[in-house]
N, C-alpha and C positions, 0 to 999 in steps of 0.2 A: 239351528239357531232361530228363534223367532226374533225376527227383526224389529218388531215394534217394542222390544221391551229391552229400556235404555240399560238396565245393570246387566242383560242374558247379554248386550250385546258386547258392552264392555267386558265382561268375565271369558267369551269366546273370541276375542280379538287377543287378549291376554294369552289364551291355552294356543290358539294359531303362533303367536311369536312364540311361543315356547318351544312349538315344537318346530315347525320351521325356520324361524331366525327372523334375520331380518325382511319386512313386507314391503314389497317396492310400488307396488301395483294393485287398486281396489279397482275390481269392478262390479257396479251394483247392478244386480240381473234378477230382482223379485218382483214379484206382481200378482197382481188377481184382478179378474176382469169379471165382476157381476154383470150378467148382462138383463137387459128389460128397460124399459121405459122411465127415463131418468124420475119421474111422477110416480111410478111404480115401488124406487127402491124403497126398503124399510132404509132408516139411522143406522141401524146396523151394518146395514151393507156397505154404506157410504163412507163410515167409520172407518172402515174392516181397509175397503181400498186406499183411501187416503193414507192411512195408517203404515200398509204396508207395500205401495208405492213410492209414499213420498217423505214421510217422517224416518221408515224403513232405513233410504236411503241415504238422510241425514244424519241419523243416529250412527250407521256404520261409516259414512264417512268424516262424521265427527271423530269418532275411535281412531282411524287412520287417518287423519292429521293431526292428531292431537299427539300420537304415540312419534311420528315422523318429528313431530318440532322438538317434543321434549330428547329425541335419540338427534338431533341437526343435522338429518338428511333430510332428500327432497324426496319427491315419489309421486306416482299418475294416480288419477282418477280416474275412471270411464262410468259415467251413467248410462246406463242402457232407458232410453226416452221409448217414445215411438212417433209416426210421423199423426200419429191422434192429438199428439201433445200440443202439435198446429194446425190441424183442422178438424172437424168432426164424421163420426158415421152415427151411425143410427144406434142406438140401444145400450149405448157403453159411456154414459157422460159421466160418471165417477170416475171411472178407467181414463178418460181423454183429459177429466181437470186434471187426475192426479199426476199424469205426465204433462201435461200444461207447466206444471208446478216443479217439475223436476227440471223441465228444462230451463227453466227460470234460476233455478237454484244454482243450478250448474252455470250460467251467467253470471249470476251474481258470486258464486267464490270466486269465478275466473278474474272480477273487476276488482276484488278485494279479497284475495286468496290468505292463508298464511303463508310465512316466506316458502314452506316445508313442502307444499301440495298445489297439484295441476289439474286444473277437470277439465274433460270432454263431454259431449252427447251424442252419441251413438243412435238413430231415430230408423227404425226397422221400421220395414212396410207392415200394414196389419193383414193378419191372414184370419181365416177362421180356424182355428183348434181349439183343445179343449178348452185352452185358459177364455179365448174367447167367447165361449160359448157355454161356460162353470152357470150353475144356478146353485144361489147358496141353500143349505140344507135346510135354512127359516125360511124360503119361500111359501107363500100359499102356495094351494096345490091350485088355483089358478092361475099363478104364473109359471106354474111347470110345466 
């Protein structure tokens, strides 16, 4: 499922309750981490992460509280943040707003949820692996 694309995500939240049944429980756990010098990124990159950090994760949990209220049950959220989302490192300022933003989001359903849906934020330590460390395939080849 690409998560930034609001009717792919609608149409696989659909086929998921079909075949499972009822969804009690969303946890949104996608990301990309360009890494480089936030000076450095192209629009594209910038796009790419915001997109699929933080609109990502609205888009599907819009899907899952929308489908919760209209069925009048309740059900969890978990945002998976990271601890970037409140402070910074070096070389990931797309990756750090767009969890900035996430954990924002996740406050703000919590203060004005629907009746249906609960969010958390879940804020991992950051490590280096590959997500951390991805260079996207339009980099020049002097940022690779």
């Amino acid at each position: 499922m690409d998560v930034t694309d609001a009717a792919g995500v609608q149409a696989a939240f659909a086929a998921a309750e079909a075949w499972a049944g009822r969804i009690d429980i969303l946890v949104n756990n996608s990301g990309v981490a360009p890494a480089g010098p936030g000076i450095d990124l192209d629009e594209a990159d910038w796009d790419r992460t915001l997109d699929t950090n933080l609109k990502g994760a609205w888009l599907v949990s819009r899907a899952f509280a929308r489908s919760a209220r209209t069925a009048k049950r309740s059900g969890a959220i978990v945002n998976v943040a990271s601890i970037l989302g409140s402070r910074v490192a070096g070389h990931v300022a797309a990756y750090a707003a767009s969890k900035a933003g996430l954990i924002q989001l996740t406050k703000a359903r919590r203060s004005n949820p629907p009746a249906s849906a609960f969010g958390s934020t879940r804020w991992p330590r950051f490590t280096s692996r590959p997500i951390s460390t991805e260079r996207s395939s339009r980099a020049s080849p002097a940022r690779r």
